[in-house]
N, C-alpha and C positions, 0 to 999 in steps of 0.2 A: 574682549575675546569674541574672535566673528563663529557664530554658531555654525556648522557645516550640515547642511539637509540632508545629506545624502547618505554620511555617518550616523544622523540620529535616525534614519529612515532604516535601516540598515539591522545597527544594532537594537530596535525595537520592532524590528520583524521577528527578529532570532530570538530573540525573550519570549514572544508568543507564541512562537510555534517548538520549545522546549514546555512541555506543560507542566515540568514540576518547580517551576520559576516563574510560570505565571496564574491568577486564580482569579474567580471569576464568579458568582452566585448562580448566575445562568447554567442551565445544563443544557443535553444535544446528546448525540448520535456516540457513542464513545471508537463506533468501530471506523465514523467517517473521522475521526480527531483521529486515531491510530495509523489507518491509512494515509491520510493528509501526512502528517509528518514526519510518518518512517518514508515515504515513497520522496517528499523534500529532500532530507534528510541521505537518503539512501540512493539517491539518484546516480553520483559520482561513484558509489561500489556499485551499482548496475551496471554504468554504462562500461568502467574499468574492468570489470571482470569478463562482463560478456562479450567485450571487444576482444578479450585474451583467447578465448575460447572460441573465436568464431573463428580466430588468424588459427588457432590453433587444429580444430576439428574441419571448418571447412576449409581451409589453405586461403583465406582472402590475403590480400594487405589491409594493413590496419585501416589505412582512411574508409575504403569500402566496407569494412569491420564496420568499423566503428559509425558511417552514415549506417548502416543497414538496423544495428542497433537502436540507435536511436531514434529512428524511423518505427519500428513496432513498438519501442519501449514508451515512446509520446503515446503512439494511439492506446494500448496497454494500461497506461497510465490513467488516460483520461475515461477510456472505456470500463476499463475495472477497479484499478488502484484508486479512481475518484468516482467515476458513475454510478457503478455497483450499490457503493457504500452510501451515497446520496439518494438514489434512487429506494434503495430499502429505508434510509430513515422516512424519505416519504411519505412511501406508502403505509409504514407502519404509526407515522405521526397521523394522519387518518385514521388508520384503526385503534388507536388512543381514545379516541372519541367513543368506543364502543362501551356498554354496562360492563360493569365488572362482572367475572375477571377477564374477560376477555381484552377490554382494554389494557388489564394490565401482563397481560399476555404478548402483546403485540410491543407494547413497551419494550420488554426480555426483547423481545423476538429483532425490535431494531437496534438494541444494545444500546436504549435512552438513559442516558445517566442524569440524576438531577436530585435534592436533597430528597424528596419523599417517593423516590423511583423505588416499585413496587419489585422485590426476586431479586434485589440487590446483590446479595450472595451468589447467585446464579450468573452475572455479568459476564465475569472474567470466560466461563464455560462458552458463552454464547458467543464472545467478540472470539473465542479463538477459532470455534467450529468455523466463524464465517472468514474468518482469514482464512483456514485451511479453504474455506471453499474458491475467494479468492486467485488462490495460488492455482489451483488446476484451471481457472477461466482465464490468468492469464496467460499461461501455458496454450492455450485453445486459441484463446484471439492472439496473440505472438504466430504460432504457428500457423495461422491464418492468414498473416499479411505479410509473413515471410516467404511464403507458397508462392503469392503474387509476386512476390517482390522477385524472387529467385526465376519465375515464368518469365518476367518481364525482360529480366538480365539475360537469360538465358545460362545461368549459373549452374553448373555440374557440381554438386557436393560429395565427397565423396562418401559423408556420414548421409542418414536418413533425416529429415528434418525432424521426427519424432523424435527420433534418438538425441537431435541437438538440442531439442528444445527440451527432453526432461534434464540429459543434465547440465545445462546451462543454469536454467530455472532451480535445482538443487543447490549449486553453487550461489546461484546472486538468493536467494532464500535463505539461505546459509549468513549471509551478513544481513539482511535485513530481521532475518528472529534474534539476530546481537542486538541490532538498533533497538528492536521492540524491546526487548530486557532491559537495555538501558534507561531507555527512554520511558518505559511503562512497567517495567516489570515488579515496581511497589507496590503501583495500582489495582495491577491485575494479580497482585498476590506469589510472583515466584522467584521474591528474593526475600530473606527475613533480616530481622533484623536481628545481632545480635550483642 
């Protein structure tokens, strides 16, 4: 039987990046793991929805829709849906180093998950505040480089770019806190069992 790479490549990406299928002793950042893989994951409900939404609010055709989309949803993505999240386990993996409690402050505060991760019960509290924060920055930086993008074009909307960007970003939010439930919602405590 000839082994195929590209299927075992494939189907062992998607194992790892489902985390209730795959496990691991190491811990890490929970809120860059939640990110990382609703934003994977959720990519094709962004780029679908908010191509509906742009033909539909600003009158584009789809193809220009849909580049424009996913033109701020890449930067967006890398900028907040992965930066953000990176960028705070960072700095807050630094201040781990600090005497307690303070280190174990900062721990919380990066949403560090690991077996003797200190405020354990507090977690789920902390990864969702900073998704909520998330969500408004990429609303900011979206609207940011769709400003340019639309200058550049010379594109008349007839909606206000605020106005498209919250509810656009309402709707594709709207499937990704599905994703998150799905994907996490044991972990983070808002499904029971019974």
């Amino acid at each position: 039987m000839k082994l195929n790479l590209d299927k075992l490549f494939l189907v062992t990406t998607l194992i790892l990046l489902f985390p209730i299928n795959a496990s691991a002793n190491g811990g890490g950042p929970l809120l860059l793991f939640i990110s990382g893989s609703v934003f994977i994951f959720g990519q094709i409900w962004i780029l679908v929805s908010e191509t509906y939404l742009y033909t539909k609010f600003v009158k584009l055709n789809v193809s220009t829709a849909f580049k424009q989309v996913f033109i701020v949803n890449l930067a967006s993505t890398i900028i907040v849906g992965l930066g953000f999240p990176f960028l705070l386990a960072v700095i807050t993996a630094f201040g781990m180093s600090l005497p307690d409690p303070y280190g174990d402050y900062m721990s919380l505060i990066g949403t560090w998950v690991y077996d003797t991760a200190p405020y354990i019960e507090y977690l789920p509290y902390f990864t969702v505040f900073w998704l909520i924060i998330t969500f408004f920055l990429t609303v900011l930086c979206e609207r940011w480089f769709l400003l340019r993008i639309w200058a550049k074009n010379n594109i008349n909307s007839p909606i206000n770019v605020n106005s498209l960007m919250w509810r656009v970003h309402l709707v594709s939010y709207t499937g990704l806190i599905i994703i998150i439930l799905i994907m996490w919602g044991d972990f983070l405590g808002f499904t029971s069992e019974t």
